[in-house]
N, C-alpha and C positions, 0 to 999 in steps of 0.2 A: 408428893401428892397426898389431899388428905383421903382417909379410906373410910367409909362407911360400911356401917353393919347391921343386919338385921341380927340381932340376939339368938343364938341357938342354945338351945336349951343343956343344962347341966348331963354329961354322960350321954348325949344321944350315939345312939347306936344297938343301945338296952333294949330288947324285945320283948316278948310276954315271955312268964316263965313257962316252964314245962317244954321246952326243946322248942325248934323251929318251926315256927308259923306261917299260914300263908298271907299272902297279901292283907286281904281283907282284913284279918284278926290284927295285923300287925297294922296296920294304920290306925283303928279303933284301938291298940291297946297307946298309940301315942298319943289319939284324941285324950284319953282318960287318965294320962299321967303327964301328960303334959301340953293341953289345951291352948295355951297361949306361946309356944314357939313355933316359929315361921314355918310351914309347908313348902310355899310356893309364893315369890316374890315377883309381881306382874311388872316386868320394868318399859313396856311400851306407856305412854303416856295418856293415852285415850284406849279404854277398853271398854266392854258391855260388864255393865256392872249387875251381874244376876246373880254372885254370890257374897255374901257379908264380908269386904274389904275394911283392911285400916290403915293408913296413910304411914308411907316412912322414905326416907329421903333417898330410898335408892328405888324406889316404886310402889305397887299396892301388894300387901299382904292378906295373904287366904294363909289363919292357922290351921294346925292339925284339929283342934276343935271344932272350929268353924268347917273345916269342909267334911268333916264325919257328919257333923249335926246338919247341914245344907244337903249333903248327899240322902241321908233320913229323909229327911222331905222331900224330896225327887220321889222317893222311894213308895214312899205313902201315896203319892199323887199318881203315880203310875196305878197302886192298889186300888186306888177310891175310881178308876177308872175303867179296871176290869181288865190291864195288861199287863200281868204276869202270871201264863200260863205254867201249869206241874213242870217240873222237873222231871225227864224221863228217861231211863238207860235204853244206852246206843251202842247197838253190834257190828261192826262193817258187814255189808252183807256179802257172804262168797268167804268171810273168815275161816282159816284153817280149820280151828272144829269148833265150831261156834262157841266157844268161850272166852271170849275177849281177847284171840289173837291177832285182830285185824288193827291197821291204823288208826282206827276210825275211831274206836270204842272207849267209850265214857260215856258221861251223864251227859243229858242234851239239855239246858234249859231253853228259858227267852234268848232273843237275841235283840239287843238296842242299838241303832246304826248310830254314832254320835257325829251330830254335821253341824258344828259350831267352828268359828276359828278360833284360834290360840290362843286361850285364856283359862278363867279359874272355869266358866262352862264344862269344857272339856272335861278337868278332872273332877268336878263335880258329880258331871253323869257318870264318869267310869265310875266311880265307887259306887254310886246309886244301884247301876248295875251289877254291882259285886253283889250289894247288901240283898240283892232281888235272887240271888244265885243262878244269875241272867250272863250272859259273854256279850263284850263291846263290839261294835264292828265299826273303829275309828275310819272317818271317811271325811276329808276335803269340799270344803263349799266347792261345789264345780264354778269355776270362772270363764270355762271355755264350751264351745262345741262340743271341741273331743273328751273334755273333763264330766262336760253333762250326760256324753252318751255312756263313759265308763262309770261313773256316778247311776247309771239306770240299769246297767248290766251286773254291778254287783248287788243294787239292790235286792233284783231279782232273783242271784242267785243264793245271799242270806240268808232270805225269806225272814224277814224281822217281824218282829213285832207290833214296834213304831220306831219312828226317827227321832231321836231326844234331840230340839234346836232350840235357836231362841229367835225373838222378835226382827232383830238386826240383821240375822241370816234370810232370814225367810222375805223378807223388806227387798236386800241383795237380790234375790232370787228370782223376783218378779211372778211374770208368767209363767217361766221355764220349773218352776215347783214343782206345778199341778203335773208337768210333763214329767216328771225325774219320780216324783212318790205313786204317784196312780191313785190305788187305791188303801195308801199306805197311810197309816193318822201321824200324824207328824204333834207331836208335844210341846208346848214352848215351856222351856224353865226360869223363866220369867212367871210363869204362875203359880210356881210349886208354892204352899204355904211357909210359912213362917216357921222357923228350925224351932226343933221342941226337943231338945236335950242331946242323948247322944241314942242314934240309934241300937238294935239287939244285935249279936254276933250272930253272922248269918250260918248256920252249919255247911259250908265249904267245905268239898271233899278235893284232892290232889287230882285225881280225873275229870273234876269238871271245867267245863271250855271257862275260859278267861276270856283270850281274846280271838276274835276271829280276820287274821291279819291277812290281809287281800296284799299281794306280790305282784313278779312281775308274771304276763300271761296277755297275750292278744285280749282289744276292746271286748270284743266278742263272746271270750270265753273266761272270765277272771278265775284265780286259782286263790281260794280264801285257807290257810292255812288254820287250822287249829290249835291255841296255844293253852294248853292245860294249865291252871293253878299249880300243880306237883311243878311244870315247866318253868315257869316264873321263880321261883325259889330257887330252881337249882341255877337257872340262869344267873341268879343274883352269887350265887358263889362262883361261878364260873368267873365271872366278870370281877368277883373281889382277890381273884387267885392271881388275877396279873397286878388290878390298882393295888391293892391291898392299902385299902382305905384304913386312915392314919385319926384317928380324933375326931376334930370336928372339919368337917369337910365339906367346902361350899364350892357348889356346880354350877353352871351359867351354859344354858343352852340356847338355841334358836331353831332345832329342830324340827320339821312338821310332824305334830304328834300324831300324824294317822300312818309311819313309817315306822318301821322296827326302832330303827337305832335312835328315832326321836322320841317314841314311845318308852322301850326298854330301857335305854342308855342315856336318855336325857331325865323324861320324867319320874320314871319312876324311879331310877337306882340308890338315889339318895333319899325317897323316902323309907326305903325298907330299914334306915340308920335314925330316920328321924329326924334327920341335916335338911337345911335349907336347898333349894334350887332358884335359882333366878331364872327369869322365862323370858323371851325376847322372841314378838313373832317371827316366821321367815321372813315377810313383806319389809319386816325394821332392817334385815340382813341383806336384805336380797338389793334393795335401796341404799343402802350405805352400811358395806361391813365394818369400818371405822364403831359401829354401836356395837357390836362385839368384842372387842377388843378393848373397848373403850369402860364396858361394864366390868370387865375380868380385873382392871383395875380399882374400880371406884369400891366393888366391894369384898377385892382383895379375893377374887376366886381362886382354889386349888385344883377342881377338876373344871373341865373344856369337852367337847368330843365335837367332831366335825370330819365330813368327806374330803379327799385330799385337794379337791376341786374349790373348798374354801380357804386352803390356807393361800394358794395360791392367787385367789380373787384379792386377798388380803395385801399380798403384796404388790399385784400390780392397779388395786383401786386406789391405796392407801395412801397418796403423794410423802415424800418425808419431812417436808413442813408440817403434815397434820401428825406425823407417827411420835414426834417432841412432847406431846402430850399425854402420851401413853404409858402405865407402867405393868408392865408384865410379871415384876419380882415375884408375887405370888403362887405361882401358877406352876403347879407339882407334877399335874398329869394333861397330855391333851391328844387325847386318842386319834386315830388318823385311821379309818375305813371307810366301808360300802363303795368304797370304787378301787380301781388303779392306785395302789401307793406309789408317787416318783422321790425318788431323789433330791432330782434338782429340787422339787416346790420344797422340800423341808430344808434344802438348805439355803436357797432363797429365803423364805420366813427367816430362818434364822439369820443370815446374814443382813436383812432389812429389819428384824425386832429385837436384837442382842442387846442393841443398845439401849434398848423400853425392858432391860432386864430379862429377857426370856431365856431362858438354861433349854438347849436341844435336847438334854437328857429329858427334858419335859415327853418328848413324844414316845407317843405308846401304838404302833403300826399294830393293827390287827385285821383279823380276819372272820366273816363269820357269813350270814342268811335270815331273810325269818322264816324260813325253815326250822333253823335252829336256834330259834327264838330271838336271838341277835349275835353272840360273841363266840367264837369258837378257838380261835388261838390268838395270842397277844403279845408282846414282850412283855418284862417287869418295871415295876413302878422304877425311877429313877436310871434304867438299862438306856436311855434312849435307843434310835433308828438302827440297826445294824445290815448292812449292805453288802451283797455279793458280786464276783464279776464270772458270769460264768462264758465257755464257749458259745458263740450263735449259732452254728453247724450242728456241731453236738444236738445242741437244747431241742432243733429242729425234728431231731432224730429219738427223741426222747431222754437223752443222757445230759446228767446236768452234768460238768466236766470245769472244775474251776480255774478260772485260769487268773494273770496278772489283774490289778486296776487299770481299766482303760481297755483293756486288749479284748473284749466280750461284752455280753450284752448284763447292762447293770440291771439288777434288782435288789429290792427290799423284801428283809426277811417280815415275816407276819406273825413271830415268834411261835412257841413251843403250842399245843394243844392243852386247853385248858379246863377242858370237858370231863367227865368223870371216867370217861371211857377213849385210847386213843385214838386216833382216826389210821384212816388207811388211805396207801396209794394205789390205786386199781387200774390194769388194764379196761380200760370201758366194753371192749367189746370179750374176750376172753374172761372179764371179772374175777384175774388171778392176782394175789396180791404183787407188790410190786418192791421191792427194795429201796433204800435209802441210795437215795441218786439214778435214780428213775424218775419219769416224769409221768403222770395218769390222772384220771378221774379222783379229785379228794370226794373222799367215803368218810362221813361222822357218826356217830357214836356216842353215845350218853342220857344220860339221864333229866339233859334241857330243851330235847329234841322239841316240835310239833311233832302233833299225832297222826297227821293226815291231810289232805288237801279236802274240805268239807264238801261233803256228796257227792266226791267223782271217788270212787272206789277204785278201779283200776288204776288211776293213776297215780291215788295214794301208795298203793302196794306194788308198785313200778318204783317210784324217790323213795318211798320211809321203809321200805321192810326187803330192800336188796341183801343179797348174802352171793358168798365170794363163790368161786368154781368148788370149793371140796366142802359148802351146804354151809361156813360158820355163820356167825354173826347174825344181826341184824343193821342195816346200815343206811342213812341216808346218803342216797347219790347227790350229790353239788349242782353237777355238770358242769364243773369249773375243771381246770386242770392245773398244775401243780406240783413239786416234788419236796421230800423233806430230805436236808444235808444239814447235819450240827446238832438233829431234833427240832430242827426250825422249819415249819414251810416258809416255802417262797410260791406266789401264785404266778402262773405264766401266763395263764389265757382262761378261754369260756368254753364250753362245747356250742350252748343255747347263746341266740342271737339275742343279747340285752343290751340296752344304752344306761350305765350307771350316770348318773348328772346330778350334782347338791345333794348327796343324799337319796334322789330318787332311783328306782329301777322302771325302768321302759322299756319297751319290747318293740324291737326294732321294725316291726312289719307295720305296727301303730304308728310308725314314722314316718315309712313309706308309702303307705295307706294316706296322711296328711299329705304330703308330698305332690303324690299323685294327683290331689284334687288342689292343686294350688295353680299349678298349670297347664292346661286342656294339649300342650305339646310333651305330655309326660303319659305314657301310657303306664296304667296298670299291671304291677308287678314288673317293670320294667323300670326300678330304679331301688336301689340299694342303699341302706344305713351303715355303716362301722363302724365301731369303737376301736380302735389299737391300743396295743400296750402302754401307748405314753398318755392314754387319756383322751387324745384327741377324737373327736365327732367328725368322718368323713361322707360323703354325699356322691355317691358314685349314678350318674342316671343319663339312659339312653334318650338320643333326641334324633332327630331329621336333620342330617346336613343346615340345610336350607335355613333351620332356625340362625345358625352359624352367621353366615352369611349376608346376615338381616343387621347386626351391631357386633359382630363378633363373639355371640353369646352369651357378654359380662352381661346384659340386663337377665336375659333366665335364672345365669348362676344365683346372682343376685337376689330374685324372688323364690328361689329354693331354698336358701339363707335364713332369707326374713319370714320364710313361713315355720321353718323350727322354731327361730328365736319367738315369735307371738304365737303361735300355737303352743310349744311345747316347754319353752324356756329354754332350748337347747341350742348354745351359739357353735353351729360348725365351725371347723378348721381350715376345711378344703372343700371345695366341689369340682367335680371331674362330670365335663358332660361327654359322652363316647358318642360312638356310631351304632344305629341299631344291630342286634347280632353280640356285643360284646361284652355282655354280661355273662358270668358263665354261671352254669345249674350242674345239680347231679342228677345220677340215672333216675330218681324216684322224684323229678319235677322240683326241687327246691335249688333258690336261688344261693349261689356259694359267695357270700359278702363278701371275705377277708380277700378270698382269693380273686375275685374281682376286682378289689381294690389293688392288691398286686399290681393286677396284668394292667389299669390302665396307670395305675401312678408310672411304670416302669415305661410307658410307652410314651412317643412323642408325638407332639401335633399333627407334624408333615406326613403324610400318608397310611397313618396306625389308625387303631380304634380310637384314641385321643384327640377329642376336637376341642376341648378348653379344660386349662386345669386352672382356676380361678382360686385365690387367696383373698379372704376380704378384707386385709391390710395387708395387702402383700408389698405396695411402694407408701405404706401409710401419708393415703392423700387424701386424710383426715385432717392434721395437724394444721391446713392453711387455709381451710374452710372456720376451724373451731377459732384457732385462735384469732383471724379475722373477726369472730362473731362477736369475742370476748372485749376487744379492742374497742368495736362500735358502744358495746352497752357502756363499759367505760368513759368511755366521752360521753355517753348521754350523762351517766351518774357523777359525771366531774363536779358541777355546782348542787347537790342534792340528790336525793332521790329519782332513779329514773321512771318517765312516762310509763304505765301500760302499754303503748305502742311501741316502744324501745325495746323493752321485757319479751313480749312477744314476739318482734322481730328477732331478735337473741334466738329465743329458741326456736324458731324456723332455721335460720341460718345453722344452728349447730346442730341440729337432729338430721337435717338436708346434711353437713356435710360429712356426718357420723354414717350413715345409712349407704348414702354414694347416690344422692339424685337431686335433683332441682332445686331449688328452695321453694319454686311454685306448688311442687307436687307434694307439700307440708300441709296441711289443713290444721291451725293452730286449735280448733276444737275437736279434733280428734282427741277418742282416749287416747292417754297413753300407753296402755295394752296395745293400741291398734298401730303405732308408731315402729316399729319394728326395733327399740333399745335393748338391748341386752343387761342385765344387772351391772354388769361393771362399766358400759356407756351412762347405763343411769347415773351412777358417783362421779364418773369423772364430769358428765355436765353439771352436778350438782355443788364439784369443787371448782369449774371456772365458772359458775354461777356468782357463787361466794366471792371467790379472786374480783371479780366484774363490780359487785356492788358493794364490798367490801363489810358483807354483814354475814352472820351465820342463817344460813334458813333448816326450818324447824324440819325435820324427816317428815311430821304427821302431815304436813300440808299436801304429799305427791301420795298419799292415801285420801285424803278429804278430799281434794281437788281433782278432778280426772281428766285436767286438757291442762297443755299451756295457756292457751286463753284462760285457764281458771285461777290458774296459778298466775298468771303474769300482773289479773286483774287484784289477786289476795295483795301481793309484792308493795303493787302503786299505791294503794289504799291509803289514804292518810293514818299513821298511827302505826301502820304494819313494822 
C-alpha cells in the first residue's frame, strides 16, 4: 500500500529553551521555528473552512504558523470587542488557612465555551484562548433534547464570557441557540480579521485554568473540573512515561475534543513534540470505523488511542472483505481506556487485524479521569496487554487471590502508575490504606491532578484533597475500585453510577430519566441503568403486569432500546422488564443498579420478579429481513443503476428489519437520528448498501443528506 505523508519537520520534539514550557509558549515557540510543519491534518473531506488550510493528499493542513497567527486574530477580535475581562486570583472559600490550601485556588481568568465541531475551529479558539490568558470550556454542538438541556446547564454553570462558534454551527442550531446561550454573545470565527504575524507570548503562569473540563455528573448539576496550565505539562510527561515517544511520531485520532482523552490524548499530545496529528471527526467513525483504520494506514500512523468499545466496533463493523485493504504495519502504540478493558475485544482485533499487520504488543491498556487530567497508569511502549485470572469469590470479598487461566474471573492489567506521586488503595469507608492484594477505592496523587470541581467547594475538598485515617497525603478519590498485584492495577468496578460508551462518561440517572419519558408505562425512578464489568449496557425497569400481556412485552423492551440508542447513542445489551416492587434501594432512598440487575437477571419468568428478559439479537432475526432487502435492490441494479424507488425501498426494508418492526412503520424521510440505528447498524447497512449496487458510497453523503429519501434520491441522480 502506498503511504502518504504530511512532512514533519526536522527534530520535532525541540521545545523552547530554558526548561519546560507550558502549552501556550510551546506551540508559539513551534509557530516561530518552524511555521510551515503540519499541526493538524483535517482528513474529513468537507470541513468549515474558517482557518488558513493547504491542500495534501491525506486531507487539509492547519500549520503550526498558521494556527498561532489565526489564533492571534480570535484573539484581537475578542479585544476589539470588549471580552476579555482581568485576570483575577482565586481562593477556595472555607480554605484551610486562607493561603492557597484549597482545591480551588489559582488565577481566575475569562472563560470561552468552544462549540464548534471537529476541526481546525476548535483548535484555533483553544489557543485564542490561551493567548487571552482565558480557560476553554470545550462543549459539543447539542444535537439532542438532552444534549441541549446539558449544553444550557453547563453553560450556566461556567459562567463564560462568550461562546467562540462559527456560522455553520449556529445555522445547525436553529432556534434552539437563542434557548441554550440566553443572554450569552456568542462570536463567529468566521469574522475574526485576517492573521497579522505571530501573536505576543501570553505571560501564563502554571496555576492558571486551562481548561475547564465538564465530566460526568447529573443534567442538572454538571461538575466542570478545573485543569491548570502546571496540569497539562505534567500530564504530558505522565503520558510520555508509558508511550515514550520515539522520533517523529504521527497520531491519528477521531476523538471528541470536548472529552479528556480526545482533548488530552488526541489533540494535543503530539503537539507539545511538534508532530503531526491527523483528525477524523466522531460522525466519520461513528458512520463507518473502517475510516479509522483505514487512515492509520495511508499515512502510516504510529500512535492511535481509542475506548475499548472501539476496537471492538472495529471488529465486528468491519466485514473481512474490506479488512484486505488495510495496513496496520505501522502502528507502535494504541491506547485502550475510558471504559471497561476486555480481553476478548483485544484479542479479537487482533485475531481479525494480524493479518493488516498489527503487532498486539501495539496495545497500551490504561487507566485514568479528567480528574486527573487524563492518564493515570499504563503499560509500556511495545509491553502489549498483560492479563490476570483472579478468584470470583475471593474478588467479591475484597481479595484478589490469583488463581489458574480459565479457573477465575479474567482481567486486564492497566499497568504500573505513572503520575509523579503513587496512588493508593483505600478502604472507602475507614480511608485506611490498603495493601497489595486488597481491593478499594484507587486514591491519586501527583502533580497532573485538576484543581477542583469549579464553584462547588465542598465537593471539591470531598474528591481532590482526601487524606488517609492517620491525616497523610493529599489525594484524589476515583470512586472506582480496584487493586494493585505486580505494581500493576487492575480495575474491578465503579462506586458512582456511570455509563462509559465511545469515549463518553454518562451518568446513569441521565439515562433513566430519558427512559422514563419514553414510555408513559415507565414510572419515575422506577427503572435502572448498568454497566458490568464486560462492558455491557443493561436496562433493568419495572412495569404492570398487564403491559405483558398486551404482546408479551418485546414491543416496550423494544422502545427502551431505541430510546438509548437515539437519545443517547448507547446500544443496550439486555432489557429486563420486572414486576413492580423489584427493584431494590438502600436505607437512604437510592436505587441499587448492579444489585438489581443481579436479582432480576438470576430470576425467571414463571412466577419471580421477571416478566421479560429481552435480547435485541438474541435469535438474530435481522439477517432474513437484511439480506432479503439486499437481494431486491440487486435485481433492481442488475441492468444499471437502480431507481430512487428501489434505493428507498432498500432502506425501509433493512432499517424495519435491523430495528424489529414493519416496514410500514419506516418513514423514508425521517432523519436518520430519528430511526433508531446504532453506529455499527449504520456500517453494516452501508456495507450491504455497497454489496447491493456494487459501488462505493461516499461516508459525507449520511452527514449532507438526513433521510433515506435524501440519500436514495442523491444514489439515482444521473452522474451520482
Amino acid at each position: 500500500m502506498t503511504m502518504l505523508h504530511a512532512t514533519a519537520p526536522a527534530g520535532a520534539g525541540d521545545g523552547p529553551a530554558g526548561g519546560e514550557a507550558l502549552l501556550p509558549a510551546t506551540l508559539l515557540h513551534h509557530a516561530a521555528t518552524r511555521p510551515e510543519a503540519p499541526a493538524y491534518i483535517f482528513a474529513d473531506a468537507r470541513i468549515a473552512r474558517t482557518a488558513p488550510l493547504r491542500d495534501d493528499p491525506t486531507g487539509q493542513v492547519l500549520t503550526y504558523g498558521a494556527l498561532a497567527a489565526q489564533a492571534g486574530a480570535v484573539a484581537r477580535m475578542l479585544r476589539d470587542r470588549g471580552l476579555v475581562p482581568a485576570v483575577t486570583e482565586s481562593v477556595t472559600e472555607g480554605a484551610a488557612d486562607g493561603q492557597g490550601d484549597g482545591p480551588d485556588d489559582g488565577r481566575d481568568g475569562p472563560r470561552y465555551a468552544l462549540m464548534v465541531q471537529p476541526g481546525p475551529s476548535f483548535v484555533v479558539a483553544l489557543l485564542a484562548a490561551f493567548l487571552l490568558r482565558g480557560a476553554a470550556v470545550p462543549l459539543a454542538p447539542p444535537a439532542s433534547p438532552a444534549a441541549r438541556g446539558r449544553a444550557g446547564a453547563i453553560l450556566a454553570r461556567a459562567d463564560c464570557t462568550a461562546v467562540l462558534t462559527d456560522r455553520a454551527t449556529v445555522t445547525a442550531m436553529g432556534a434552539d441557540w437563542v434557548t441554550i446561550l440566553g443572554d450569552l454573545p456568542p462570536v463567529l470565527l468566521d469574522d475574526a480579521p485576517a492573521a497579522d504575524g505571530l501573536p505576543p507570548l501570553p505571560d501564563t503562569r502554571a496555576d492558571d485554568m486551562a481548561v475547564l473540563q465538564f465530566t460526568s455528573g447529573s443534567t442538572g448539576d454538571p461538575k466542570g473540573v478545573i485543569i491548570p496550565h502546571g496540569a497539562l505539562a505534567a500530564q504530558h510527561r505522565v503520558i510520555c512515561a508509558g508511550v515514550r515517544p520515539e522520533g517523529e511520531e504521527r497520531l491519528v485520532t477521531w476523538l471528541p475534543p470536548e472529552h479528556d482523552m480526545g482533548l488530552v490524548g488526541g489533540l494535543l499530545f503530539n503537539a507539545w513534540r511538534g508532530g503531526p496529528a491527523w483528525v477524523l471527526s466522531p460522525a466519520s467513525f461513528m458512520r463507518r470505523p473502517q475510516v479509522w483504520l483505514d487512515l492509520i494506514g495511508r499515512v502510516g500512523a504510529t500512535i492511535t488511542v481509542a475506548p475499548n468499545s472501539a476496537y471492538d466496533l472495529c471488529v465486528r463493523a468491519i466485514p473481512p472483505t474490506r479488512r484486505a485493504a488495510l495496513d496496520l504495519s505501522s502502528l507502535r502504540i494504541a491506547l485502550n481506556g475510558a471504559e471497561p478493558i476486555r480481553a476478548e475485544t483485544m484479542e479479537a482485533f487482533t485475531e481479525a487485524f494480524a493479518p493488516r499487520g498489527f503487532d498486539p504488543a501495539c496495545f497500551m491498556p490504561c487507566y485514568g479521569m479528567a480528574e486527573a487530567t487524563l492518564l493515570v497508569t499504563g503499560v509500556g511502549r511495545g509491553e502489549g496487554a498483560e492479563e490476570g485470572w483472579f478468584d470470583g469469590e475471593a474478588l467479591d470479598r475484597g481479595i484478589a487471590r490469583p488463581v489458574a487461566p480459565g479457573a477465575g474471573r479474567r482481567l486486564v492489567s492497566s499497568g504500573p502508575a505513572r503520575t509523579s506521586a503513587p496512588l493508593c488503595i483505600v478502604d472507602p469507608d475507614s480511608h485506611a490504606a490498603l495493601p497489595e492484594g486488597r481491593a478499594g477505592e484507587i486514591w491519586i496523587a501527583g502533580d497532573s491532578l485538576g484543581r477542583g470541581y469549579f464553584r462547588q467547594p465542598e465537593q471539591s475538598a470531598a474528591t481532590f484533597a482526601a487524606r488517609l485515617d492517620d491525616g497523610s497525603g493529599r489525594y484524589l478519590r476515583s470512586g472506582d475500585i480496584g487493586f494493585l498485584h505486580g505494581g500493576s492495577l487492575y480495575v474491578t468496578g465503579r462506586i458512582k453510577d456511570v455509563v462509559m460508551w465511545l469515549g463518553r462518561t454518562l451518568h446513569a440517572a441521565d439515562l433513566e430519566q430519558m427512559l422514563a419519558a419514553a414510555d408513559v408505562g415507565i414510572r419515575p425512578g422506577r427503572v435502572a441503568v448498568h454497566q458490568d464489568a464486560d462492558g455491557q449496557v443493561n436496562v433493568v425497569a419495572e412495569i404492570a403486569p398487564a403491559r405483558i400481556d398486551q404482546d408479551d412485552g418485546s414491543a416496550l423492551a423494544r422502545g427502551l432500546w431505541h430510546a438509548l440508542v437515539s437519545g443517547a447513542g448507547v446500544e443496550p445489551g439486555r432489557v429486563l422488564l420486572v414486576r413492580p416492587g423489584s427493584l431494590l434501594w438502600t436505607t437512604s432512598g437510592k436505587i441499587r443498579r448492579s444489585a438489581s440487575l443481579e436479582r432480576a437477571a438470576a430470576d425467571a419468568p414463571e412466577g419471580g420478579c421477571l416478566l421479560l428478559d429481552w435480547l435485541p439479537y438474541g435469535d438474530d432475526d435481522r439477517a432474513g429481513p437484511r439480506a432479503a432487502a439486499v437481494r431486491r435492490l440487486r435485481a433492481a441494479a442488475a441492468d444499471g443503476p437502480p431507481a430512487e424507488a428501489a434505493l428507498a425501498d432498500f432502506f425501509v426494508e433493512w432499517i424495519a428489519g435491523s430495528v424489529g418492526v414493519e416496514p410500514a412503520e419506516i418513514d423514508p424521510e425521517m432523519p436518520w437520528a430519528d430511526l433508531g440505528l446504532s453506529s455499527l447498524m449504520t456500517s453494516e447497512m452501508i456495507a450491504d448498501l455497497e454489496l447491493a449496487i456494487d459501488r462505493a458510497v461516499e461516508i459525507e453523503l449520511l452527514f449532507e443528506l438526513h433521510s433515506p429519501a435524501e440519500l436514495a434520491a442523491e444514489l439515482a441522480a444521473p452522474g451520482a
